[in-house]
N, CA, C and O atoms as a MOPAC input file, in Angstrom:
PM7 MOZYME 1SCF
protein

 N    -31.23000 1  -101.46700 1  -188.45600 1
 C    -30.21700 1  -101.61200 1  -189.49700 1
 C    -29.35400 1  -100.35400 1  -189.52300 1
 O    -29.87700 1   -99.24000 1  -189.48400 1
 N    -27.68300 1  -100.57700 1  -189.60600 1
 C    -27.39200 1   -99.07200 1  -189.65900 1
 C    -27.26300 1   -98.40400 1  -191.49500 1
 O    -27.80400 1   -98.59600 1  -192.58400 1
 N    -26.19100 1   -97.56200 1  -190.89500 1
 C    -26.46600 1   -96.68100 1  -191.69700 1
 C    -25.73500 1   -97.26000 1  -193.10100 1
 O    -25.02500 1   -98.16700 1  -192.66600 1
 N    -25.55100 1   -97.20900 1  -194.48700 1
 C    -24.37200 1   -97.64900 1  -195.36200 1
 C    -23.47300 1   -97.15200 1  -195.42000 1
 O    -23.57800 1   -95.97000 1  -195.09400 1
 N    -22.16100 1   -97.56400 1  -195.79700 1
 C    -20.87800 1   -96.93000 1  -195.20900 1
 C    -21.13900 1   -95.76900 1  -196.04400 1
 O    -20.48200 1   -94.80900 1  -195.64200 1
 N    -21.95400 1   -95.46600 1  -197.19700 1
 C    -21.72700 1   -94.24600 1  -198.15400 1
 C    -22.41600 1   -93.11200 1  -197.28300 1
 O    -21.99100 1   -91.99300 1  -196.99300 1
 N    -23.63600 1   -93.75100 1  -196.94600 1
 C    -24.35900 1   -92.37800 1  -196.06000 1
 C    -23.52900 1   -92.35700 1  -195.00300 1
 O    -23.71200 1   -91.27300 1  -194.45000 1
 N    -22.58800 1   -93.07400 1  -194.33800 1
 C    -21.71300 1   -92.97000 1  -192.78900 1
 C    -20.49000 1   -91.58100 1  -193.16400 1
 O    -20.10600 1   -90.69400 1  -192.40000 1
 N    -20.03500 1   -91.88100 1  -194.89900 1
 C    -19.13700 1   -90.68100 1  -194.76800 1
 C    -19.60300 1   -89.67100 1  -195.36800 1
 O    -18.90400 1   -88.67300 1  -195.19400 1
 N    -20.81200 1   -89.45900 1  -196.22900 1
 C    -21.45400 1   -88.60300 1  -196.55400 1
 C    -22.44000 1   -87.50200 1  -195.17000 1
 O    -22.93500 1   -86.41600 1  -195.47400 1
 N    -22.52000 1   -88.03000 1  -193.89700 1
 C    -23.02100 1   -88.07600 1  -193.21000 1
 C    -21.43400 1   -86.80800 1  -192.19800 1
 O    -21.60700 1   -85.74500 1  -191.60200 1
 N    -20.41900 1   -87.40300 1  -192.37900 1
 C    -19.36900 1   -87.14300 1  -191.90500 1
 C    -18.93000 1   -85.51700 1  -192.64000 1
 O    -18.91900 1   -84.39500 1  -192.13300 1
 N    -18.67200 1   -85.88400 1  -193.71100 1
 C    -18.54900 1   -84.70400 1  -194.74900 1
 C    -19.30000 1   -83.56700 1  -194.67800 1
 O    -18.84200 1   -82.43600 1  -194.83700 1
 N    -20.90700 1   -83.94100 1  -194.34900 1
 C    -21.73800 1   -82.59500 1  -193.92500 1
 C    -21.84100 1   -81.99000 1  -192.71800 1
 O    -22.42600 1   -80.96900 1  -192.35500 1
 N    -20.88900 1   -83.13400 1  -191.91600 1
 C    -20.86800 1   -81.88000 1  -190.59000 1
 C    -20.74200 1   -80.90700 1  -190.62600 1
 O    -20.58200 1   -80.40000 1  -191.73700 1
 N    -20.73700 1   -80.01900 1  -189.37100 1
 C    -20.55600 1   -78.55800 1  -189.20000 1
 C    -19.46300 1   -78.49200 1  -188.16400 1
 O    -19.17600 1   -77.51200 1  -187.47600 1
 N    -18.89000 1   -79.69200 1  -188.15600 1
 C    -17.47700 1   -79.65500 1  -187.28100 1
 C    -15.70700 1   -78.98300 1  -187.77300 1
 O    -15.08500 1   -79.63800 1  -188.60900 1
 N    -15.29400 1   -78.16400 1  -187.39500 1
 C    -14.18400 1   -77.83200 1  -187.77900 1
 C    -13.37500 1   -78.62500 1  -188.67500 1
 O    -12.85500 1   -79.59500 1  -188.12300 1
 N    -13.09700 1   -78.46700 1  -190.03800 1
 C    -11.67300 1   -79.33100 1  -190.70300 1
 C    -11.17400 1   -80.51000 1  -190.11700 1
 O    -11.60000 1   -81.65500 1  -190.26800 1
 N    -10.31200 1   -80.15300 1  -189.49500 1
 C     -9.20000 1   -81.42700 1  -188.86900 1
 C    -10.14000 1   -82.18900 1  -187.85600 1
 O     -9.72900 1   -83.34300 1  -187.73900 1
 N    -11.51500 1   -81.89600 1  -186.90400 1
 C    -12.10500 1   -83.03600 1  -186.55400 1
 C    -13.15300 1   -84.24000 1  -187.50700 1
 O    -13.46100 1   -85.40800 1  -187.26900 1
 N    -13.53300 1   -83.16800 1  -188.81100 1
 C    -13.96700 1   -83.64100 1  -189.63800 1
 C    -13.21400 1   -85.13600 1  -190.27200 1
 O    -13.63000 1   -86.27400 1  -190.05300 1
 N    -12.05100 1   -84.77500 1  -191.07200 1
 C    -11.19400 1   -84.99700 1  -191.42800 1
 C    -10.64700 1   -86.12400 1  -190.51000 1
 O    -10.51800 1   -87.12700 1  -191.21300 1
 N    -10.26200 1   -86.38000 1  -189.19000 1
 C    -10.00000 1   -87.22000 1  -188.72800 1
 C    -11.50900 1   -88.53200 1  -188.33100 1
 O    -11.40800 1   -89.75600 1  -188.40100 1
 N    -12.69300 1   -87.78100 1  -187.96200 1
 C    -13.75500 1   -88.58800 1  -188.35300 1
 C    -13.93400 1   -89.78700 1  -189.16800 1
 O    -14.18100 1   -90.97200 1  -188.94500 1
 N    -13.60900 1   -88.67400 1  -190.72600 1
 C    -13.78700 1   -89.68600 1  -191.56900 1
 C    -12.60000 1   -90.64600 1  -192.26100 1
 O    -12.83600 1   -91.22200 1  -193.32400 1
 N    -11.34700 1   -90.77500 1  -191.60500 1
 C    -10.35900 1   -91.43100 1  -191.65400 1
 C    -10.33000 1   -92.71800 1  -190.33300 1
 O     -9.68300 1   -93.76300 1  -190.27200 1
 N    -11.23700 1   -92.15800 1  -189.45600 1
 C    -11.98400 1   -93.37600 1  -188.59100 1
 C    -13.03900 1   -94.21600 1  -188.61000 1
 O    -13.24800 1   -95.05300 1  -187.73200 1
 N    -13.82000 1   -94.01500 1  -189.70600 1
 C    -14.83700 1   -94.01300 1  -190.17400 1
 C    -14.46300 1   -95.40900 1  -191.39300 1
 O    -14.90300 1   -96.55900 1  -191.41300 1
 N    -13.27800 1   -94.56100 1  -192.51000 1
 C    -12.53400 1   -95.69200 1  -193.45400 1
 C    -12.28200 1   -96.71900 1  -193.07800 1
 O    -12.62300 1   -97.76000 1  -193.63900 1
 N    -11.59900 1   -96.63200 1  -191.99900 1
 C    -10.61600 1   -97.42400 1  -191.30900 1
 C    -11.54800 1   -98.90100 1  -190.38400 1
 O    -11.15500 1  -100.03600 1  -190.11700 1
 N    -12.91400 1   -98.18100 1  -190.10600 1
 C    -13.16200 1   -99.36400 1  -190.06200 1
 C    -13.97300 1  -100.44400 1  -191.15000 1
 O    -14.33100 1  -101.58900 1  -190.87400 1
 N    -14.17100 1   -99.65000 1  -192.61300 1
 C    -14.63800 1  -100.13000 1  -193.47700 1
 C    -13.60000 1  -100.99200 1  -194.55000 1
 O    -13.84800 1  -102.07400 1  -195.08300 1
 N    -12.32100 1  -100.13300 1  -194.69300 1
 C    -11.02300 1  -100.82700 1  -195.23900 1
 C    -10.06000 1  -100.61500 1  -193.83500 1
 O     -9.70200 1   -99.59000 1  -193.25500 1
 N     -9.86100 1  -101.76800 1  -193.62000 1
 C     -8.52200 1  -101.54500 1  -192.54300 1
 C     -7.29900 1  -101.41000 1  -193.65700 1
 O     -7.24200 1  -101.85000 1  -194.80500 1
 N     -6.03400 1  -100.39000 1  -192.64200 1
 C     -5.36400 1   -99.93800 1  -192.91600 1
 C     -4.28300 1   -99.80800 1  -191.73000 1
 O     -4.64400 1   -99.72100 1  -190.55700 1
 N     -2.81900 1   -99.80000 1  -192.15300 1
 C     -1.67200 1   -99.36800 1  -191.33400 1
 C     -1.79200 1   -97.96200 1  -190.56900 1
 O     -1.76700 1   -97.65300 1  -189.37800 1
 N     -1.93800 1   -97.21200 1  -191.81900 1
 C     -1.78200 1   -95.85200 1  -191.49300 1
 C     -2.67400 1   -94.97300 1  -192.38500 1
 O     -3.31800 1   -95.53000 1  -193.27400 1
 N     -2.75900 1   -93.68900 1  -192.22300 1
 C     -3.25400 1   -92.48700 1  -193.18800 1
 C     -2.79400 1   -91.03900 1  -193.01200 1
 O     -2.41800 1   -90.49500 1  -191.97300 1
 N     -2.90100 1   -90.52200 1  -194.25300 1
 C     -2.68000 1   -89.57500 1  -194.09200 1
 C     -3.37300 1   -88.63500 1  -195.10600 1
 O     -3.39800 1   -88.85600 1  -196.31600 1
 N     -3.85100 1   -87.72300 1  -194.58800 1
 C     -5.45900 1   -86.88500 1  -195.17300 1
 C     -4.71200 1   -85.16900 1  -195.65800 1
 O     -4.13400 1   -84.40700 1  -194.88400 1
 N     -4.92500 1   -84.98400 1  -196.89100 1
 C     -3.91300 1   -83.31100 1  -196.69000 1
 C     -4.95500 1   -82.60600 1  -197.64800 1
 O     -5.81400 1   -83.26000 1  -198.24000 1
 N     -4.80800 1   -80.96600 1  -197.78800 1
 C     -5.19100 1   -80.44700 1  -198.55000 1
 C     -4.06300 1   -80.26200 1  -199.67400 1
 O     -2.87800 1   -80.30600 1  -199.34400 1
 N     -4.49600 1   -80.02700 1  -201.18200 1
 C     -3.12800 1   -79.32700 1  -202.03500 1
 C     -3.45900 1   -77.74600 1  -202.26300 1
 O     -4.54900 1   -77.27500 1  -202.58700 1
 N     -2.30800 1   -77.08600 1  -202.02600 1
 C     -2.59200 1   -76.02100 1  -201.98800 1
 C     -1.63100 1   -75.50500 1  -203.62700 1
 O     -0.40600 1   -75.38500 1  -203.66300 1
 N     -2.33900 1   -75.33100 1  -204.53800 1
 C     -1.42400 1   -75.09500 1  -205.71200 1
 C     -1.07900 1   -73.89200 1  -205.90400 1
 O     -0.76000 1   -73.78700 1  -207.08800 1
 N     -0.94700 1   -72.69600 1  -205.24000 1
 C     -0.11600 1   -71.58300 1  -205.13600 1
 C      1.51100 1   -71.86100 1  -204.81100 1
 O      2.39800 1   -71.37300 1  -205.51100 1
 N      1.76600 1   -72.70100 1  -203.66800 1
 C      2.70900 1   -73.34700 1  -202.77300 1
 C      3.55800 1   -74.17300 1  -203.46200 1
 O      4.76000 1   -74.01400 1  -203.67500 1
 N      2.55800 1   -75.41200 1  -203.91900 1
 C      2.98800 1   -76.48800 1  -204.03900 1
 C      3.26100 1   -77.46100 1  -203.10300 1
 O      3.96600 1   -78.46200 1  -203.23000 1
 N      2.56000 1   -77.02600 1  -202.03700 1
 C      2.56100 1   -77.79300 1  -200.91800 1
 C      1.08400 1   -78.84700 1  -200.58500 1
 O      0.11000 1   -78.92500 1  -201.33300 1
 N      1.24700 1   -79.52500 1  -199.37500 1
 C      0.35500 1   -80.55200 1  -198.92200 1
 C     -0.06900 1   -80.20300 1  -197.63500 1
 O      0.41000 1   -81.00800 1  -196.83600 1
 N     -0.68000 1   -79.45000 1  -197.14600 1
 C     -0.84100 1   -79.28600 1  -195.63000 1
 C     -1.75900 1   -80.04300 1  -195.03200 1
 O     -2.93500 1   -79.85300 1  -195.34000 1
 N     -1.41900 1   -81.06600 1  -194.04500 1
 C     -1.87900 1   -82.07300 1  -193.30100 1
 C     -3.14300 1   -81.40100 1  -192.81000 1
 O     -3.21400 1   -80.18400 1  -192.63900 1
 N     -4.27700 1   -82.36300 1  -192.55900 1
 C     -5.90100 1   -82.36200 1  -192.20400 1
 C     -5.68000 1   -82.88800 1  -191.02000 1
 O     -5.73500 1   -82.30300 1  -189.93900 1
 N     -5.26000 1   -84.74500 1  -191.35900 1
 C     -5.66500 1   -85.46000 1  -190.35500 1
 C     -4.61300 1   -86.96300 1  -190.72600 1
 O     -4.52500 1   -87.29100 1  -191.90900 1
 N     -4.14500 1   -87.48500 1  -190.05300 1
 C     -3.44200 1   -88.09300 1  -189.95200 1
 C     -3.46900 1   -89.65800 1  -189.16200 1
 O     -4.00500 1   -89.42400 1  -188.07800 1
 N     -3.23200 1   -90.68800 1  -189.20600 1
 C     -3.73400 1   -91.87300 1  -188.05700 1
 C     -2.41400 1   -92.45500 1  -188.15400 1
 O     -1.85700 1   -92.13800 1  -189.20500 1
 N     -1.95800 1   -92.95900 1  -187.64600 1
 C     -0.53600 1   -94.06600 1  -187.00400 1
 C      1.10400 1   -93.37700 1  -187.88900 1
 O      2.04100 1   -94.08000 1  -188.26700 1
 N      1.01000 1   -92.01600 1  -188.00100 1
 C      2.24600 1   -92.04800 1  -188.48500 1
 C      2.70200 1   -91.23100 1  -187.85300 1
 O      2.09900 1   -90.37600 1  -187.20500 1
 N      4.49200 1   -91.47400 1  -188.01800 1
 C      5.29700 1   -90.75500 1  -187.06000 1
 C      5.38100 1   -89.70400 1  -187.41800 1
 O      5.01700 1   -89.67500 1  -188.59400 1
 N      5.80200 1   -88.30200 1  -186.90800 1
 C      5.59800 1   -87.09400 1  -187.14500 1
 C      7.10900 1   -86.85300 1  -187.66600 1
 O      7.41500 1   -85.66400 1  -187.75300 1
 N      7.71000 1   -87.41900 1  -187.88400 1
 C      9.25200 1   -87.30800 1  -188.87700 1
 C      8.39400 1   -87.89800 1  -190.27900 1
 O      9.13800 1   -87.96300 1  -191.25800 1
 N      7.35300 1   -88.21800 1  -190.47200 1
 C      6.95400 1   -88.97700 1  -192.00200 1
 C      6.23600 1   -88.01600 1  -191.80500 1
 O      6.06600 1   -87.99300 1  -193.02400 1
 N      5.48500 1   -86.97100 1  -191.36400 1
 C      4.69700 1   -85.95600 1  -191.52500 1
 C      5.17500 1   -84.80900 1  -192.17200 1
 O      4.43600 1   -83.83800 1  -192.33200 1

């Protein structure tokens, strides 16, 4: 039996893999639990006010 999708991204989340492979993992991971067009994964950085991209799946890099 596998794993439940909760332990699949909880499982994902505790890696010890760098950010952005993390991060794209578990946006592959979603994707096959809710399908989806596209994603897009960011941190907020509230000093900035900015969004700096993690991980990203089917979008054009002019929507980035």
């Amino acid at each position: 039996m596998g794993a439940t999708p909760i332990l699949e991204l909880a499982e994902v989340a505790d890696s010890t893999g760098p950010v952005p492979e993390r991060a794209r993992e578990m946006l592959d991971t979603l994707r096959r639990l809710v399908p989806f067009d596209a994603a897009w994964l960011a941190l907020t950085d509230l000093m900035s006010s900015s969004y700096p991209t993690v991980a990203s799946i089917d979008l054009d890099e002019s929507i980035l």
